[in-house]
VOPAGU-2260 file (C-alpha; in pm, 1 decimal, decimal comma):
REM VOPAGU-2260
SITE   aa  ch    i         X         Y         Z
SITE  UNK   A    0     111,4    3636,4   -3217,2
SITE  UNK   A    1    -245,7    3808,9   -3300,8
SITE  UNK   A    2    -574,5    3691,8   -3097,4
SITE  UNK   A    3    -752,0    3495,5   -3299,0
SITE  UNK   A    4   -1115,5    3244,2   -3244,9
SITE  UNK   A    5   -1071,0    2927,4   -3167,5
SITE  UNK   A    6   -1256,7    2647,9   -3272,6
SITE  UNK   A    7   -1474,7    2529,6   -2985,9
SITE  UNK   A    8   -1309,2    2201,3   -2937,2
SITE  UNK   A    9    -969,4    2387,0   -2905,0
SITE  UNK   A   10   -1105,0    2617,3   -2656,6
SITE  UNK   A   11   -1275,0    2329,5   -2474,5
SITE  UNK   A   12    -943,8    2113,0   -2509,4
SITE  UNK   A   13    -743,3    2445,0   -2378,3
SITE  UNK   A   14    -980,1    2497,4   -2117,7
SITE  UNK   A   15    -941,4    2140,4   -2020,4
SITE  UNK   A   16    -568,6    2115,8   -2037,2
SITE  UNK   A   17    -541,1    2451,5   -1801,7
SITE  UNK   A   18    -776,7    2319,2   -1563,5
SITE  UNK   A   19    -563,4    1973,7   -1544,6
SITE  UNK   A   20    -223,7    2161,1   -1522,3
SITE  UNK   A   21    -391,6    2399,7   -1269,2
SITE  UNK   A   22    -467,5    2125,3   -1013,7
SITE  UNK   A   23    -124,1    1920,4   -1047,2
SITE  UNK   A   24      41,2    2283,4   -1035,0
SITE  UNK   A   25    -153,6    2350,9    -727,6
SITE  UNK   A   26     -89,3    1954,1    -575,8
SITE  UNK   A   27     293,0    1963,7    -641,2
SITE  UNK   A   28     396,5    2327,6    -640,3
SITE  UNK   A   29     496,6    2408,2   -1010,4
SITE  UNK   A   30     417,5    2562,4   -1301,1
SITE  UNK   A   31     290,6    2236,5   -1530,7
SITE  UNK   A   32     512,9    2329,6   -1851,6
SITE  UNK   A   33     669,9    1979,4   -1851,4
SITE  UNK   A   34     345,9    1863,8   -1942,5
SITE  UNK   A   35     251,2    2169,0   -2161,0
SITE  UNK   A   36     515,7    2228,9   -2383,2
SITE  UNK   A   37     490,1    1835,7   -2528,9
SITE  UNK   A   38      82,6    1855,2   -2539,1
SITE  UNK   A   39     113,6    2225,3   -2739,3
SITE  UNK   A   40     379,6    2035,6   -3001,9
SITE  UNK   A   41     216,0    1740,5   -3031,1
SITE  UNK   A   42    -162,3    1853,8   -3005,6
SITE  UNK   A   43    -200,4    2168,1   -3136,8
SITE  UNK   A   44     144,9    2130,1   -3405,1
SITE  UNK   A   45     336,4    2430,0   -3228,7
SITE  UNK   A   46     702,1    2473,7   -3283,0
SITE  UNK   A   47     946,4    2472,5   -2970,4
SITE  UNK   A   48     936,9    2856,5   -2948,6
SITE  UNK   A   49     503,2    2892,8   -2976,0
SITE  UNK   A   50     487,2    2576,8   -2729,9
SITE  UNK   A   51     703,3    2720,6   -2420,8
SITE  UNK   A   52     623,7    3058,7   -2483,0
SITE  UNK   A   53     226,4    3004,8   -2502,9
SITE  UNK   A   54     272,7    2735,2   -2181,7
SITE  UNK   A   55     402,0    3047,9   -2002,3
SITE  UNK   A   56      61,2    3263,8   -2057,1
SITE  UNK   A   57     -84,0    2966,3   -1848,0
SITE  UNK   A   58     186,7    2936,4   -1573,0
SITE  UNK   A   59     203,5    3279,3   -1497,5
SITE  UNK   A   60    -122,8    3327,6   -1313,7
SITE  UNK   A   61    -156,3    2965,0   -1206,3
SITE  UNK   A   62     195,2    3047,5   -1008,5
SITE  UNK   A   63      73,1    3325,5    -848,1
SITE  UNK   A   64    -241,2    3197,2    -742,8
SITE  UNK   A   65     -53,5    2891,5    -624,2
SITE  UNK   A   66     238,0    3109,8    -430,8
SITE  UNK   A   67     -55,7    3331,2    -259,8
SITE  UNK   A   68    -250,2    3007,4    -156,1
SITE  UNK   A   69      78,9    2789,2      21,2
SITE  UNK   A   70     192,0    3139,3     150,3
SITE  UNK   A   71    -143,3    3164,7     330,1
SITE  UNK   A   72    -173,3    2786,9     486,5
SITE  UNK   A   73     227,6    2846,1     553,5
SITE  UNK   A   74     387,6    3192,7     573,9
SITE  UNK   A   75     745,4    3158,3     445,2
SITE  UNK   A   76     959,7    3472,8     556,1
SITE  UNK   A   77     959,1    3722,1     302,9
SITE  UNK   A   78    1361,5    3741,2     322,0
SITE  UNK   A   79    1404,2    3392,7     224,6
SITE  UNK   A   80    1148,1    3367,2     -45,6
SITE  UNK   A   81    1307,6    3718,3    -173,8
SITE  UNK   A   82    1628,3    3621,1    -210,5
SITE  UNK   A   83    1539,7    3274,0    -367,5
SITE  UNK   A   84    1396,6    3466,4    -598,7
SITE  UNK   A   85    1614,1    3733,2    -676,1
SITE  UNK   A   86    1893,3    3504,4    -742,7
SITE  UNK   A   87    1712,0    3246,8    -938,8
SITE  UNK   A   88    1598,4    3507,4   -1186,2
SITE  UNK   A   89    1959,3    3664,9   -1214,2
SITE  UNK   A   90    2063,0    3270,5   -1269,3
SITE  UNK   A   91    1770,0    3246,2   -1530,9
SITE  UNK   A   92    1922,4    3546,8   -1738,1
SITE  UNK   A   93    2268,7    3468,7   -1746,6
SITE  UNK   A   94    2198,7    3069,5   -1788,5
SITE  UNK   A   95    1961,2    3164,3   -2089,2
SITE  UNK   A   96    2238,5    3333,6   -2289,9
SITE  UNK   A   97    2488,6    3056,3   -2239,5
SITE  UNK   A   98    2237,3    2766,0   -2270,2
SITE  UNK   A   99    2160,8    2928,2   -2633,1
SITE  UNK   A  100    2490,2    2784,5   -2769,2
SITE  UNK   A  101    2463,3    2455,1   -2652,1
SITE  UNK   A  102    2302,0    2168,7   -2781,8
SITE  UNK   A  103    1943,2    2130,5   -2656,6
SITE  UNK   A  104    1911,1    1723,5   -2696,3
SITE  UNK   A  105    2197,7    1691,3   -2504,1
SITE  UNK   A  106    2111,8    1961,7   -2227,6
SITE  UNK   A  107    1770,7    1784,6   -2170,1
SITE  UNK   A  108    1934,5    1387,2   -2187,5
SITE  UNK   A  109    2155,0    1546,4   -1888,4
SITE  UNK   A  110    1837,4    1705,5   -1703,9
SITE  UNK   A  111    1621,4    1383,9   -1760,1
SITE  UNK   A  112    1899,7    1195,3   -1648,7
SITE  UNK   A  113    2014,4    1404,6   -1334,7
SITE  UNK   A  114    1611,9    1423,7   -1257,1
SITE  UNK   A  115    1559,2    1060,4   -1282,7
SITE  UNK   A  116    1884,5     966,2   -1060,6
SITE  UNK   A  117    1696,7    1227,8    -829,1
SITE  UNK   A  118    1398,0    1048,3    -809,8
SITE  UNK   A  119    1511,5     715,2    -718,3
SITE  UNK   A  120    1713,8     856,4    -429,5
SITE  UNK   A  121    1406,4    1002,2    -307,9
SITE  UNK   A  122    1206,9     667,5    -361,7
SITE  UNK   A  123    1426,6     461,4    -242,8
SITE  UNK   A  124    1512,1     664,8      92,6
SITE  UNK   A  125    1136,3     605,7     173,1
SITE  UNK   A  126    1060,7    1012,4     191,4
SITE  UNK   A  127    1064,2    1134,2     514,6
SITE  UNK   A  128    1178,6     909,4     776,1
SITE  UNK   A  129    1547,3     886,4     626,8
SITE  UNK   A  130    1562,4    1203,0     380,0
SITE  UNK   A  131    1491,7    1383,3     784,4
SITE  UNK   A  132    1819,1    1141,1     909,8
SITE  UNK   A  133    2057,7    1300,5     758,3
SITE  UNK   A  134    2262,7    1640,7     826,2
SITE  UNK   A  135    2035,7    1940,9     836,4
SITE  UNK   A  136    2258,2    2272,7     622,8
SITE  UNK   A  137    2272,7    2607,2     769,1
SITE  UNK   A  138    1937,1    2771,8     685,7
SITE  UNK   A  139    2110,0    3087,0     631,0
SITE  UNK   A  140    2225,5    2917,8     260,0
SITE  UNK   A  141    1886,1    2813,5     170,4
SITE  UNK   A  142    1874,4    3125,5     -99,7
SITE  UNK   A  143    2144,0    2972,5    -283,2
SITE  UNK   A  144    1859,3    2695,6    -393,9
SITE  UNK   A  145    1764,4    2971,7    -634,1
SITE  UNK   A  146    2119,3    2943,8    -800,6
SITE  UNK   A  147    2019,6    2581,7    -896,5
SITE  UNK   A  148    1649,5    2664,1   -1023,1
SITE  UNK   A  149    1757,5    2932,6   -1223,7
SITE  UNK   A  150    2003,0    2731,5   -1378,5
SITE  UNK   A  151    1766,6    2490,0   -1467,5
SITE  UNK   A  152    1461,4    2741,7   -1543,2
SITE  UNK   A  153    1761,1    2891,4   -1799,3
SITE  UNK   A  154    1877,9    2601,0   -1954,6
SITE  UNK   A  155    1526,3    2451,5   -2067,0
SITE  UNK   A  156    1266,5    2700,7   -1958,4
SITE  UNK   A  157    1131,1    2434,7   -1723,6
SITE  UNK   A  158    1254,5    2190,8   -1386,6
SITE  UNK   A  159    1282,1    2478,9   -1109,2
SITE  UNK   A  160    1086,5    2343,9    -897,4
SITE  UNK   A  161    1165,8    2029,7    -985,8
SITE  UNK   A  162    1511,2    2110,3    -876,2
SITE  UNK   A  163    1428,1    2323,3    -594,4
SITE  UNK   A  164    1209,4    2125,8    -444,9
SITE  UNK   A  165    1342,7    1834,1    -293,1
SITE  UNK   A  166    1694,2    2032,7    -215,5
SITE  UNK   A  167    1478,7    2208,0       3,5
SITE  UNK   A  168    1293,0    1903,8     212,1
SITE  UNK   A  169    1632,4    1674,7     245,2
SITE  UNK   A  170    1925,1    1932,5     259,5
SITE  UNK   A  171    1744,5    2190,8     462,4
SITE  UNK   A  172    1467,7    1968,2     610,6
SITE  UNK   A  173    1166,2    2185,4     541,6
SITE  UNK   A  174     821,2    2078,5     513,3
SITE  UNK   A  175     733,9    1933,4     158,7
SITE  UNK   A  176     452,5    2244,9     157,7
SITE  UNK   A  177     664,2    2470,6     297,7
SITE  UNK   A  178     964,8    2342,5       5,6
SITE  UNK   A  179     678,0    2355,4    -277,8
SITE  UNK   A  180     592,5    2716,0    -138,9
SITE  UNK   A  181     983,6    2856,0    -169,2
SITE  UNK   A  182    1035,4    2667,8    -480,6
SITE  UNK   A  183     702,0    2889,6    -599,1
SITE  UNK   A  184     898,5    3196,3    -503,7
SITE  UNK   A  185    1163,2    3096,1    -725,7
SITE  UNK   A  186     973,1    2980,2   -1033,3
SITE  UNK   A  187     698,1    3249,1   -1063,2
SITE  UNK   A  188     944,4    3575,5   -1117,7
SITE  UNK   A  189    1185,8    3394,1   -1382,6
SITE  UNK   A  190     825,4    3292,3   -1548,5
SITE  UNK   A  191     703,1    3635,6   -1583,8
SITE  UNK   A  192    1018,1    3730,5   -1711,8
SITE  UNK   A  193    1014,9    3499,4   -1941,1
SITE  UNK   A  194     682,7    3526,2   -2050,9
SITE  UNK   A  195     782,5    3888,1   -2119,1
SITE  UNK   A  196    1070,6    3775,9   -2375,8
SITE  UNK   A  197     874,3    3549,3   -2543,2
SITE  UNK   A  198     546,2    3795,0   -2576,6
SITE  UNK   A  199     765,0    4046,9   -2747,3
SITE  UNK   A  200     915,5    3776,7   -2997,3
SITE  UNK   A  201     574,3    3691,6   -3087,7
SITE  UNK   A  202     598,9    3367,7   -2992,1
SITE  UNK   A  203     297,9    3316,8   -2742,4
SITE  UNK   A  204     -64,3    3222,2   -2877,4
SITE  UNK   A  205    -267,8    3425,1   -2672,8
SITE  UNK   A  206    -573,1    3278,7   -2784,4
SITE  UNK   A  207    -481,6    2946,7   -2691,0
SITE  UNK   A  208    -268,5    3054,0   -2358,4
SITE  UNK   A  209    -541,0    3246,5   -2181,5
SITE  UNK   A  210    -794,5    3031,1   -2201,6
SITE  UNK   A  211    -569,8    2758,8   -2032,1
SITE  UNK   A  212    -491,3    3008,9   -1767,0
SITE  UNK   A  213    -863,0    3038,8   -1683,9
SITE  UNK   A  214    -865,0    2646,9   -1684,4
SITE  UNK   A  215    -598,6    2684,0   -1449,5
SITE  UNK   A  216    -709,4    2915,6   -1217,4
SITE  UNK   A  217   -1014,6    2726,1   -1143,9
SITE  UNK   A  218    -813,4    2419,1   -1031,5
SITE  UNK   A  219    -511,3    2581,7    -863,5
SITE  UNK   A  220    -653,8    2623,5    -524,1
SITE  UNK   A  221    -810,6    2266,7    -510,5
SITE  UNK   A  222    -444,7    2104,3    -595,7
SITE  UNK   A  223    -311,3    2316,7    -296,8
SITE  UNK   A  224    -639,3    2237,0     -52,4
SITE  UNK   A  225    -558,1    1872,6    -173,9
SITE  UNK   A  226    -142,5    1921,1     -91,5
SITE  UNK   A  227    -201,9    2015,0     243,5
SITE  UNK   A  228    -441,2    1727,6     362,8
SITE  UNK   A  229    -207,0    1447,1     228,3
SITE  UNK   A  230      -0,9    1295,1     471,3
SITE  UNK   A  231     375,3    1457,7     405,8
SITE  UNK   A  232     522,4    1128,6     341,0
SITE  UNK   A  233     266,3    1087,6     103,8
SITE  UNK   A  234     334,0    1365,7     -71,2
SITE  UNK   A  235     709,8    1327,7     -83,7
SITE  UNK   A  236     659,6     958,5    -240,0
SITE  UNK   A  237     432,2    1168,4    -477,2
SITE  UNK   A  238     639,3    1411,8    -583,9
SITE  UNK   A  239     921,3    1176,1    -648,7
SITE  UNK   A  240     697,0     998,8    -902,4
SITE  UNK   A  241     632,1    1322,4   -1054,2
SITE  UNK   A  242     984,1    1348,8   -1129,3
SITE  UNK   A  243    1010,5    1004,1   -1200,1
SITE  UNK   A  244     739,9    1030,0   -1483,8
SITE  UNK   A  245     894,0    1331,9   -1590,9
SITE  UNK   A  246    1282,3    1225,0   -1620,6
SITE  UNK   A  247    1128,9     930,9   -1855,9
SITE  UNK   A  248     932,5    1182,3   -2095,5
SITE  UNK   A  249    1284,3    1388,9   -2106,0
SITE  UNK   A  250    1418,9    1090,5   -2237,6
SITE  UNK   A  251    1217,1     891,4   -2452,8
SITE  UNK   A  252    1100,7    1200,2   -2605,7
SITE  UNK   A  253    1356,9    1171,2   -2898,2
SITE  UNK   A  254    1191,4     813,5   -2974,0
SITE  UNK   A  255     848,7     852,1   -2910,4
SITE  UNK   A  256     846,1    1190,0   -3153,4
SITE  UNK   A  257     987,2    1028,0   -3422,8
């Protein structure tokens, strides 16, 4: 899609919206196009396509920026983080071709769903006291996290993280920073790939996408700062909300866009 001006109030609200998805990026470790996507329909009247494809011209950078600043506090081997990502953008290729045949109301009822059974687990296992009781896997399969990401980054374009995340802190017991950190390894290549697909269909608004990446960028540092002075138990109670909030959006969204 051509550059074009935007109206001031659309580049403040862009602006604004980047700067906001930035920070809770930067807080929880992903990419903020659960919240995008819906805003850019609803907000700004963009089609599926426009929506995901112009929420990607802000995740991209904000990702990066993230994955550089939680690498920093807490160097993840390169290996590891390599591998996860390797594999969850080979999942995010193959997934995408399948997931384009099947029906995508029922694929996101079975995400919201799986998400909000997720949560509650998490919630009601207290964080980390109990999720840190149970068996620990052999580290050496961690990579295969980025089987499950992709799948999910191919099936909807969004939920890697989500999914990676807290895999990571209660089958592999890792630090919820350290998860958030490997879960940005995963998400950030299958997002530039993405973005690439969707800039050559046309289907990004560059005018609208790269102001909310400068939003972003402004914030993304202060939601990491802010991740790594919060108590972890805090922040796995936290995160579980997150998905919480976002398994309900998944599926009320039939009914509340009507």
């Amino acid at each position: 899609m051509p550059m074009h001006w935007l109206a001031i109030t659309d580049l403040l609200a862009a602006l604004a919206l980047g700067a906001a998805l930035g920070f809770t990026g930067g807080l929880f470790g992903i990419g903020g196009g659960i919240i995008a996507i819906p805003v850019l329909a609803l907000a700004f009247g963009m089609n599926q396509a426009m929506a995901q494809g112009t929420s990607l011209a802000m995740m991209v950078p904000v990702l990066l920026v993230g994955w550089l600043r939680y690498n920093r506090r807490h160097a993840v081997p390169g290996r590891p983080a390599l591998q996860i990502g390797v594999l969850a953008s080979s999942t995010t290729w193959l997934v995408a071709h399948v997931a384009n045949q099947l029906e995508p109301n029922i694929l996101r009822t079975v995400f919201g769903s799986f998400l909000l059974l997720l949560a509650l687990r998490m919630l009601m296992r207290n964080a980390v006291t109990q999720a840190e009781a149970g068996s620990k896997l052999d580290i050496r399969l961690m990579p295969l996290v980025g089987i499950l990401g992709g799948a999910s980054m191919g099936l909807l374009g969004i939920g890697g993280g989500l999914i990676a995340t807290p895999v990571l802190t209660s089958l592999f017991r890792q630090r919820q920073t350290t998860a958030q950190s490997l879960s940005l390894a995963l998400v950030t290549p299958c997002s530039i790939i993405a973005l690439a697909t969707y800039g050559a269909a046309g289907s990004v608004d560059w005018s609208m996408g790269l102001p909310m990446a400068i939003g972003g960028l402004l914030t993304v540092s202060s939601g990491v700062a802010m991740a790594h002075r919060l108590p972890e138990q805090k922040m796995r109670i936290a995160f579980a909300w997150m998905i919480l909030m976002t398994s309900l959006w998944l599926l009320l969204r039939p009914i509340l866009m009507k």
